[in-house]
N, C-alpha and C positions, 0 to 999 in steps of 0.2 A: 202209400207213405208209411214209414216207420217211426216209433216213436224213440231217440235216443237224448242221451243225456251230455250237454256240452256246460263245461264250466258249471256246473251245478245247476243245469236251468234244462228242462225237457222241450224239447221241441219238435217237430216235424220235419224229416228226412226223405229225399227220394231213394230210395234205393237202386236205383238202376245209373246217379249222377256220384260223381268223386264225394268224398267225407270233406272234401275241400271247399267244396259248392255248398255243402248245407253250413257248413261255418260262418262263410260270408257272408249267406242268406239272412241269415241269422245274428249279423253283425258283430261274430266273432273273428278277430284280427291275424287268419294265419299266414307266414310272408311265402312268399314263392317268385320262380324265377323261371323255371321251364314249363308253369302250366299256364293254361291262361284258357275262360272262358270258352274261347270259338276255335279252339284247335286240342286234339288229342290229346290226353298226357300219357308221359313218359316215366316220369318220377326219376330225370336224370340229375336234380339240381339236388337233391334230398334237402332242402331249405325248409318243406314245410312237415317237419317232422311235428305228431303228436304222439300224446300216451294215451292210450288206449286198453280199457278192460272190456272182457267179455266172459261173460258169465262168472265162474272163480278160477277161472287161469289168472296170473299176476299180471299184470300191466309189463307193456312193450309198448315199443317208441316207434311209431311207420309213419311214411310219409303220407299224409290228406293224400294227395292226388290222382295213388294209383289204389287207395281203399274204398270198400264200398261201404253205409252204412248198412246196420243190421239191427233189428228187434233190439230193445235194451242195453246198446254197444255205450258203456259211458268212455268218454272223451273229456282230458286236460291238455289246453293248449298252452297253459302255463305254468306246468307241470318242472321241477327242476332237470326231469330228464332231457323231456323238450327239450328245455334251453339250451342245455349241456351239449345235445348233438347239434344243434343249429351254431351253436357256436364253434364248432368243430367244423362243420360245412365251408362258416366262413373266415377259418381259419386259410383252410385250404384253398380256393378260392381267392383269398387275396394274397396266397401268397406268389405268383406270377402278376398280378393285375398290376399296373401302372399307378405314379400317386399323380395321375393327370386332372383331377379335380379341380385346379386352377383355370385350364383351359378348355374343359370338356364341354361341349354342348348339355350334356345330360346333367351336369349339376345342378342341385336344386329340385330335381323332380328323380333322379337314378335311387332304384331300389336299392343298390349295393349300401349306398351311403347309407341309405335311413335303414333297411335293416341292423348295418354293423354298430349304428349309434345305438337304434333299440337294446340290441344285442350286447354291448358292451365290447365289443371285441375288437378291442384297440391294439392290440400285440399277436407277431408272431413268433412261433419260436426256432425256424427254422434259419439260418444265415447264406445256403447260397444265392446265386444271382438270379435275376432273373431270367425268364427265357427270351432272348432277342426274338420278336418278328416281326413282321413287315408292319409302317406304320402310314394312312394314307394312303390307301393303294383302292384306287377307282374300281367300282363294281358296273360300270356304264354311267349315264348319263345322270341319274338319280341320288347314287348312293356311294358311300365314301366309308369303307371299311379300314376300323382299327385291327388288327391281328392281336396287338399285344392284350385291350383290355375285352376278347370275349373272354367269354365264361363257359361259351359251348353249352348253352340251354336250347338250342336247336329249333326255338323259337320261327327263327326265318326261314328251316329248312322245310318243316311241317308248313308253315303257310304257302308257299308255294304248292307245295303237294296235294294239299287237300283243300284250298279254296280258289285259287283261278286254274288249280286242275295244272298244272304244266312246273315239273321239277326243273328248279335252274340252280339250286346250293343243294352242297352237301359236307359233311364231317371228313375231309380227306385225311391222311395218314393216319396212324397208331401211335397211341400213348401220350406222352409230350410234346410228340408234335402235331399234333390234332390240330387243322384248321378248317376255318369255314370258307369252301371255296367254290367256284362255278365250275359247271364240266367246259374240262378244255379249255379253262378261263375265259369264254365267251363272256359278254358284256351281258349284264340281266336286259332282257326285253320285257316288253307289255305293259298295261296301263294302271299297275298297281302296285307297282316296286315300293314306293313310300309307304304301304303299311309297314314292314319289316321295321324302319325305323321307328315308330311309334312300340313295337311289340319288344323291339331289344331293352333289356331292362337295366343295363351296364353304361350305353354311350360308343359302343362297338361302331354300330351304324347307323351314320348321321345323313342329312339332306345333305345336298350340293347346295344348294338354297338357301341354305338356313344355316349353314355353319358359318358362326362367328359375327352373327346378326342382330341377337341379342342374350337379355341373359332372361334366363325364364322369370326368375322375381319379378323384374318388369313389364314382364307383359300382363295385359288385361287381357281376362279371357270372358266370352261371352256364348252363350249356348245361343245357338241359330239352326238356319237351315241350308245347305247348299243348293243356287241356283242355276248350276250347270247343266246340267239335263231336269228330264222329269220326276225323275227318280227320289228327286228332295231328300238328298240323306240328311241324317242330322249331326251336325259339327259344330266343333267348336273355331269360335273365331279370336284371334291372340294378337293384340295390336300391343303395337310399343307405346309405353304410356302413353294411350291414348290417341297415337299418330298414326302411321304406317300399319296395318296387315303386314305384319312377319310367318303368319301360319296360319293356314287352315287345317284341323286333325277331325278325325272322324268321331264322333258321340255314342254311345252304345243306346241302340235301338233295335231289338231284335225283331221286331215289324219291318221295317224298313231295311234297314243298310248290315244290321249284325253289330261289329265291330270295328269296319272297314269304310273306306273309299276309295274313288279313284284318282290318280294321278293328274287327270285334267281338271276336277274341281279342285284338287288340294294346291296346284299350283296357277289357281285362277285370279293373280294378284293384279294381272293387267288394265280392269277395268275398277277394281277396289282404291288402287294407288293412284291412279291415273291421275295426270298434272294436268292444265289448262281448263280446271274446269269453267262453268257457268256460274255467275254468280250474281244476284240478285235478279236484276231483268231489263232489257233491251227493248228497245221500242223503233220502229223505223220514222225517221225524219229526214225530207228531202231521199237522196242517195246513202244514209248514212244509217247503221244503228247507234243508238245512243243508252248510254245507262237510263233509268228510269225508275220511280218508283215502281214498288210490285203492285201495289194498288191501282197506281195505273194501266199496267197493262193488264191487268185483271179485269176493269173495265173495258178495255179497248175488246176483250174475248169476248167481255156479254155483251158489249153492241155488236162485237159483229153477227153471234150468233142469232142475236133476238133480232136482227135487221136481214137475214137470210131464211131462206124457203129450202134451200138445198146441201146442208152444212154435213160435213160427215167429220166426225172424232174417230180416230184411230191411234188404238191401245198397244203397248208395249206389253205381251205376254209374260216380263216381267213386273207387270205390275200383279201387289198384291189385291185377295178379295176384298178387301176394304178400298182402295183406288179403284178397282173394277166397278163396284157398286156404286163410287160418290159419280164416276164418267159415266155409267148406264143411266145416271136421274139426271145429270146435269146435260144427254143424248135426250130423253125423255122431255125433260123440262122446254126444251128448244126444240123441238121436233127432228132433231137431228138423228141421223142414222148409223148406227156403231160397229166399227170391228176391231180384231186386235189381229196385228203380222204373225203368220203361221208360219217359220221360213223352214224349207224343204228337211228332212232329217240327215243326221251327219253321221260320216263312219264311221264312229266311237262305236255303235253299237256291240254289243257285248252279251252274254250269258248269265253273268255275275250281278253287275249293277248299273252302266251305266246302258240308256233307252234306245241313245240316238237321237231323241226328239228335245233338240236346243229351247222347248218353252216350259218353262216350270211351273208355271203356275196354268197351265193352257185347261184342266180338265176344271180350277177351282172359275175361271173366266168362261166356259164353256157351262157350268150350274148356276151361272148366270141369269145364261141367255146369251151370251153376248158369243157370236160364230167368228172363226177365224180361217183369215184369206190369205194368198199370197201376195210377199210384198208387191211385184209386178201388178199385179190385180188391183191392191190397194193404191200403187201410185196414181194407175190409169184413171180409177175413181177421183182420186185428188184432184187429179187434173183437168175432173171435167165439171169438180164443183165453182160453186163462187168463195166457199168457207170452209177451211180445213183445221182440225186439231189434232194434233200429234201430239202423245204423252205419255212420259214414260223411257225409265233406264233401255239404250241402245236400243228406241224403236230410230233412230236414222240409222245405225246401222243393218237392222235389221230388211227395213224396208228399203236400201241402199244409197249409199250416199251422192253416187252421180244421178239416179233418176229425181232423188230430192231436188238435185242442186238444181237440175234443169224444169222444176216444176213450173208453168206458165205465170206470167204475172199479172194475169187474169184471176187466177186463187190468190183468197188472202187467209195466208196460212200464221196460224199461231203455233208455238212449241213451248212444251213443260219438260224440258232435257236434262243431261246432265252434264252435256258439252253443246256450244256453241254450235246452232246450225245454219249450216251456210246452204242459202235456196235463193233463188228469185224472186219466191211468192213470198218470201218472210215478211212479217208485220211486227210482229212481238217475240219473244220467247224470255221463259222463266226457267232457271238453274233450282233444279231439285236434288234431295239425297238420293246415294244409290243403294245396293241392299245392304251395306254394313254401317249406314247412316240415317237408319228407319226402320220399326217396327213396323210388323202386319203379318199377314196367313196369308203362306201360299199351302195348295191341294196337290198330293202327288198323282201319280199315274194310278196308282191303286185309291184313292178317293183318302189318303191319311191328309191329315193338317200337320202342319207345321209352322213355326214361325221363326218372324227374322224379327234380330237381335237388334240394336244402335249401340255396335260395338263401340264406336268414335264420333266424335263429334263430328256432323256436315260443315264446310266452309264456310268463310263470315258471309253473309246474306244468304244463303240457302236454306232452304225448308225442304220438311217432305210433298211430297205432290196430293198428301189426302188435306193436308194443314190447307195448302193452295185451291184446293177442291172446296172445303169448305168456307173457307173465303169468298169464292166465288158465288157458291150458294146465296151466301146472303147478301150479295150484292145484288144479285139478279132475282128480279120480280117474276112471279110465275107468267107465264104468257098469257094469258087470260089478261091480267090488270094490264099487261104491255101493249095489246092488242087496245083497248080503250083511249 
């Protein structure tokens, strides 16, 4: 480390990382636009120019991102020179860009906007027109490039390059007409296109998904965990006041995930939004299920548990360590025998980030105690109990939903779901939250913690399944006094 001096305050510097990197470190505010954390710099935006002395040469204006710090280097990031080239950068700069601000996706959160307000630089002084290009034009399945408002900070071209390894943009022609385009205009492939959209700092490139969705002010954003593989990166979760999951974006963890995600958790809204949930709890009467208080069928679990010798609860690998703990005592308390669906790994696997292995919480359930089977395996069990508990976000899908269906009506099977399950052997079941409707800690593949958010409220009568765990607790007498 080196010792330099920023805005009048000495601090500690790495020398071998950008003067851009210890500013921020240091929670001094330099803007930029082609550097960024987890990819190369270029120093093509010259946006984060400083002044800079060293030793008694006069001060000069460079940009952070391609200098290094050095022994006694003092640094003014507010220096009038500063300003004067920054605002000359976005002079230039805006003057081809579009005033699409009304309609952009990126408004509200796009660097151009808050730098030029910081910056003052409300006027150009150049009069011709702009440059006509393409606007709208599909990059594949993901992503949806404006032409007119890049900026050519080459942002997406380095991410491809140098984190999933496989060049698909590049800066085609010279001069004026420089655009950002694919070879041979192939469509982008692979399972990570949607960083680029997170890392474009203009509005260039937006989701397919998300354009025109919402507006960023609105959304409520919540720090969580993705529970798409095991991999648990950490994300943010963006629901429209309060309603609907509009986005999933990646959280900076440099343990974990870096600055990124994958494409299969970023657009894993299917089971977040999902309609027809469960709600409150069902009970079987005659042929029929019927609404029910949750109390009731809360009791209807502990008798049947504390009335059986052969009972086996099985766990939804998405349940967190807190739900894994309250099922392993309330297995315990009833002498019942515990697993959770292990279902086989899937092709995602990857290099980068994502495992393959669809349970996320499988290693934090696994420091339990608690082993995991396959669904088949677990059905055939079921099947041959008298008393079954299933519990937990997509364990029927997990454990599959025709070997459910046809479970014998010999089992009397309870469910803690998040949808409606349709079996044979049903008695009861209870509608719980799913992960963007409950806290807790899930464990990745590498033994980190992480936790889930309650980005949005769960539906009217739903609860989380540890709220439900605990309820049950104290309903049910230890087996000792029930045994008497």
């Amino acid at each position: 480390m080196v010792k330099i001096t920023v805005n009048g305050r000495v601090v500690d510097a790495d020398p071998t990382k950008p003067l851009i990197k210890a500013c921020h470190d240091n929670d001094v505010d330099v803007p930029m636009y082609c550097y960024h954390p987890g990819l190369s710099p270029v120093g093509s935006c010259r946006i984060c120019q400083v002044e800079v002395k060293q030793g008694e040469a006069p001060g000069r204006v460079v940009v952070a991102c391609r200098t290094q710090p050095a022994e006694g280097m003092v640094v003014d990031t507010e220096s009038p020179k500063a300003h004067a080239t920054r605002r000359e950068c976005l002079e230039f700069l805006l003057k081809n860009h579009p005033l699409d601000c009304p309609i952009c996706d990126k408004a509200g959160e796009c660097d151009l906007q808050d730098f030029t307000y910081e910056e003052g630089q409300a006027q150009g002084r150049s009069h011709e027109p702009r440059r006509p290009l393409e606007k709208r034009k599909s990059l594949g399945e993901v992503i949806v490039l404006d032409e007119e408002r890049c900026i050519l900070c080459s942002r997406c071209v380095r991410f491809f390059e140098e984190v999933p390894k496989k060049a698909q943009l590049t800066v085609s022609d010279l001069g004026s007409r420089s655009v950002i385009s694919t070879f041979m205009d192939r469509p982008l492939s692979g399972n990570y296109q949607g960083n680029i959209a997170d890392l474009c700092p203009v509005g260039a490139l937006t989701l397919k998904k998300f354009r025109f969705q919402a507006r960023v002010w609105n959304l409520v954003k919540m720090a969580s965990t993705c529970v798409e593989c095991s991999r648990g990166c950490s994300i943010q979760v963006e629901t429209l006041r309060g309603s609907d999951v509009k986005r999933f974006r990646p959280r900076p963890n440099e343990q974990v995930n870096g600055w990124w995600m994958c494409d299969h958790g970023r657009f894993a809204f299917d089971h977040a939004n999902a309609a027809g949930r469960l709600e409150g709890a069902r009970m079987l009467e005659g042929t029929q299920l019927v609404q029910t208080p949750i109390e009731e069928a809360l009791c209807a679990v502990r008798d049947a548990l504390m009335g059986s010798k052969g009972g086996l609860v099985v766990l939804s690998p998405f349940c967190t360590v807190e739900e894994g703990r309250a099922l392993r005592e309330l297995a315990q308390r009833h002498q019942a025998e515990i697993a959770y669906v292990s279902p086989p790994p899937s092709a995602l696997k990857d290099e980068l980030l994502h495992t393959g292995d669809p349970c996320p919480n499988r290693r934090g359930l696994e420091e339990l105690g608690i082993r995991g089977e396959a669904g088949e395996t677990l059905t055939a069990r079921l099947a041959a109990a008298k008393v079954g508990l299933i519990a937990g976000e997509r364990v029927v899908e997990l454990l599959g939903p025709e070997r459910v269906r046809e479970l014998p009506g010999t089992l009397a099977l309870f469910a803690f779901e998040c949808h409606p399950v349709a079996s044979r052997a049903l008695r009861a079941e209870v509608g719980i939250a799913n992960h963007v409707e409950r806290t807790g800690t899930v464990v990745n593949v590498d033994g980190i913690r992480g936790p889930l958010a309650a980005a949005k409220p769960a539906p009217r009568g739903v609860r989380a399944l540890e709220r439900h765990l605990q309820d049950l607790a104290r309903l049910s007498p230890r087996r000792e006094t029930a045994v008497r």
